[in-house]
KOLTI-948070 format. One record per residue (C-alpha): residue in one letter; x, y, z. Coordinates in Angstrom, 1 decimal, always signed. Layout:
REM residues N
+------+--------+--------+--------+
| rest |     xx |     yy |     zz |
+------+--------+--------+--------+
|    A |      X |      Y |      Z |
...
+------+--------+--------+--------+
This chain:
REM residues 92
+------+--------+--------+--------+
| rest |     xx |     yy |     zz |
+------+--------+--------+--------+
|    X | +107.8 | +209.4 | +152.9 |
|    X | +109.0 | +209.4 | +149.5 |
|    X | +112.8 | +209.3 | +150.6 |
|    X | +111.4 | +205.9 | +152.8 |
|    X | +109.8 | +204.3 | +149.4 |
|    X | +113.1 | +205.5 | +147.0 |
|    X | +115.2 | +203.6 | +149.5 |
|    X | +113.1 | +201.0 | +150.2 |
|    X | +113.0 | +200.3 | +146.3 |
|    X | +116.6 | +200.4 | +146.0 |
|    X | +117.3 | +197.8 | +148.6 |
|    X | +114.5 | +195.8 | +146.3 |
|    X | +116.4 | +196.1 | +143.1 |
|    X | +120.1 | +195.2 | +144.7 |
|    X | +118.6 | +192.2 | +146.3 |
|    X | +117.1 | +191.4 | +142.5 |
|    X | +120.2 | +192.0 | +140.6 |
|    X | +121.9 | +189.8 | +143.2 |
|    X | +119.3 | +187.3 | +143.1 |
|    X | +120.3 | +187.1 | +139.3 |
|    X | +124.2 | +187.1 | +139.3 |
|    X | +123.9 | +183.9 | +141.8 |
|    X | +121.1 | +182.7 | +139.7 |
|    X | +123.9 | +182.8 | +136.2 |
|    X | +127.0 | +181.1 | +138.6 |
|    X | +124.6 | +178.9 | +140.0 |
|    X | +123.3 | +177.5 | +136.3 |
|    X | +127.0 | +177.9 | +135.1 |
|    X | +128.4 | +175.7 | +137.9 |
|    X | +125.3 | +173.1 | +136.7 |
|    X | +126.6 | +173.2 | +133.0 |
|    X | +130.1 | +172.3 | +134.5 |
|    X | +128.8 | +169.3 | +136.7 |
|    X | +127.1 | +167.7 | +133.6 |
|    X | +130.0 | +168.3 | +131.3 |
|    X | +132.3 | +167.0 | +134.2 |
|    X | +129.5 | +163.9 | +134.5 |
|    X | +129.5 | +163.4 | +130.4 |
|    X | +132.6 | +163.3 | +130.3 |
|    X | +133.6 | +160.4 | +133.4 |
|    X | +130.9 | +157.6 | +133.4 |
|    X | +132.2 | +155.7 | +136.2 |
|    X | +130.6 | +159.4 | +138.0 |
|    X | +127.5 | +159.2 | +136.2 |
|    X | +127.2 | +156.0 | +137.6 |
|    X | +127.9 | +156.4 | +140.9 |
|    X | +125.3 | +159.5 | +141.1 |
|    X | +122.9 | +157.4 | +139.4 |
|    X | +122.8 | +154.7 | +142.0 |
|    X | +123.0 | +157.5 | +144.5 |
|    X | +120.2 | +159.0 | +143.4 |
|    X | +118.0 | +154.9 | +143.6 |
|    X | +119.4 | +154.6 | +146.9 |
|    X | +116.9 | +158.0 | +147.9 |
|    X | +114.4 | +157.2 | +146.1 |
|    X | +114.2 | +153.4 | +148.0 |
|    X | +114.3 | +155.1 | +151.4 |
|    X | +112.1 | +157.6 | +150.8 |
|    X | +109.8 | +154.8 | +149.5 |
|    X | +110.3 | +152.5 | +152.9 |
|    X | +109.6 | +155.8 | +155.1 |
|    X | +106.4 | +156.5 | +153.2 |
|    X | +105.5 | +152.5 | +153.6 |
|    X | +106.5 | +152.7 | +157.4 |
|    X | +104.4 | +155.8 | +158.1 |
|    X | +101.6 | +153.9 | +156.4 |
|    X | +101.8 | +151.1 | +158.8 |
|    X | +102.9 | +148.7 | +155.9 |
|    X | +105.7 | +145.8 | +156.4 |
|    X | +109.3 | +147.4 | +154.8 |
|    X | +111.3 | +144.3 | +155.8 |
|    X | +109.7 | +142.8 | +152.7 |
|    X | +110.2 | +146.3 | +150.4 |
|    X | +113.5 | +146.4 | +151.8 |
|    X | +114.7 | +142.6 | +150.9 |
|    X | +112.6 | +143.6 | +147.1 |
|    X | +115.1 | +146.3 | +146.6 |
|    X | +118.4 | +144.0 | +148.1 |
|    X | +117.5 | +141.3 | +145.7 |
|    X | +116.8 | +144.4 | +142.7 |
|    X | +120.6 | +145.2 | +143.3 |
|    X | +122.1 | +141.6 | +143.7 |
|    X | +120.3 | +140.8 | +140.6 |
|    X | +122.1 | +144.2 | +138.8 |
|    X | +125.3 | +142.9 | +140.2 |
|    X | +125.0 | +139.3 | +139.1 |
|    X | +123.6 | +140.8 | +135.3 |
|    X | +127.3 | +143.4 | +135.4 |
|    X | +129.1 | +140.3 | +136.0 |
|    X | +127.5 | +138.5 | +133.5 |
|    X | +128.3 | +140.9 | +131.0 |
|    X | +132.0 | +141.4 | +131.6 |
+------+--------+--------+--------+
């Protein structure tokens, strides 16, 4: 029985320090993606707008399961990005 829990406990704590080394190269390989990001803005952008672009279809799939109209949310955030565009060109 003992033999059982000494081995069972031993699985637990390679599984643990495992869990931590991926944890470290995991939060390492983060630091490098937002030094990489800092470093080229035309990326930062891109993930940025990436990013909108979930967030707006989330939003029309929570409006469509509601019952609500999204062809109106939908032309809202077409309109939201023209409207970026047209302000971009404005300042260049």
């Amino acid at each position: 029985m003992e033999e059982q829990y000494a081995e069972e406990l031993a699985v637990k704590k390679k599984k643990n320090v495992s869990n931590i080394i991926e944890f470290l190269v995991g939060g390492v390989l983060l630091l490098f993606c937002f030094s990489y990001l800092q470093n080229h803005p035309a990326e930062k952008v891109s993930l940025v707008s990436g990013m909108k672009l979930l967030v707006q279809k989330v939003s029309l799939r929570v409006h469509n399961f509601s019952g609500a109209d999204t062809e109106v949310l939908q032309e809202k955030f077409q309109l939201e990005k023209t409207f970026q565009e047209i302000l971009f060109l404005a300042e260049q």
